[in-house]
N, C-alpha and C positions, 0 to 999 in steps of 0.2 A: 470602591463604593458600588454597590449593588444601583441597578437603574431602576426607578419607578417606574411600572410599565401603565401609562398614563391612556385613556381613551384618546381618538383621534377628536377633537372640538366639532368635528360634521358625521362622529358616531350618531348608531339609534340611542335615542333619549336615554332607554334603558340601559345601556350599556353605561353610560355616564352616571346615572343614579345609581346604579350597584357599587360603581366606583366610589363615588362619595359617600356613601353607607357605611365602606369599609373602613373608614377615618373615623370613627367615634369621637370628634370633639367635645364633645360633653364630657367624657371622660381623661381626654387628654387636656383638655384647655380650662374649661369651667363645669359649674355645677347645674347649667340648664342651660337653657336659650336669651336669658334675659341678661345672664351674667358673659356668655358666650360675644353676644352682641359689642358688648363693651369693651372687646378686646378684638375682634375683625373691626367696630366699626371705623376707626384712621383707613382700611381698605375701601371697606363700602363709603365712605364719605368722599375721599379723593376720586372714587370711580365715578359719584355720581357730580362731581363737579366736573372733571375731565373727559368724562366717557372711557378712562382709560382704567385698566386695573394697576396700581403702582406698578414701577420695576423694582423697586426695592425693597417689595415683599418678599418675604422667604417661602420656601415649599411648604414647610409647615403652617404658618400663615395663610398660604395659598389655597391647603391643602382644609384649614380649620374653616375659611370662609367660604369655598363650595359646600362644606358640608353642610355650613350656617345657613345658603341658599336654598338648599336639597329640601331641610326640612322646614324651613319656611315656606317656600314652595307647597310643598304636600300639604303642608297646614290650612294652605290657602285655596286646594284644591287643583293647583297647577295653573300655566299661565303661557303665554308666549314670553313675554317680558323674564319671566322665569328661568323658562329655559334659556334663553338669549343671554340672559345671567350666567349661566351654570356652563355654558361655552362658552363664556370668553373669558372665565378662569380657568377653564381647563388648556384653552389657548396659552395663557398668563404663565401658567405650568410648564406647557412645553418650552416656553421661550426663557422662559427662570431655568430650567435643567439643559438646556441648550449651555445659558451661560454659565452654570454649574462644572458642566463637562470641560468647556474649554477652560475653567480655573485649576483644571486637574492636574 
């Protein structure tokens, strides 16, 4: 299995944005943001009751709902709250392929 090569969670902003860019969810998942939502949101819901991002989301998953952030973000013109979003799924990421690898 090829490794994702994931930004570090305390990367530049940008660096992380260009990352979730490259996920195309709208393409992979649904057919815009409204319909996209509907399937990240069991992530964003648990996150924002827990503060935590599941463990039981998959990379894919993981991978659909930074992107779901990224461009709600921009939409919104950016934000701290945002960003602080967009790093702790990319955290969420590491620690998913962490247990990924050791399933190996």
């Amino acid at each position: 299995m090829t490794m994702l090569k994931i930004p570090p969670a305390d990367a530049d902003l940008l660096e992380i944005i260009r990352f979730a860019a490259r996920y195309n969810a709208y393409e992979r998942w649904a057919e815009g943001p409204e319909h996209l939502y509907r399937l990240v949101e069991p992530l964003a819901r648990e996150r924002d009751v827990t503060g935590r991002i599941p463990a039981w989301a998959g990379m894919d998953a993981l991978r659909a709902l930074l992107f779901y952030e990224f461009r709600s973000d921009h939409h919104q013109g950016g934000s701290p709250s945002g960003e602080r979003l967009m790093r702790q799924i990319v955290e969420a990421m590491h620690l998913r392929q962490s247990r990924d690898d050791g399933e190996a």
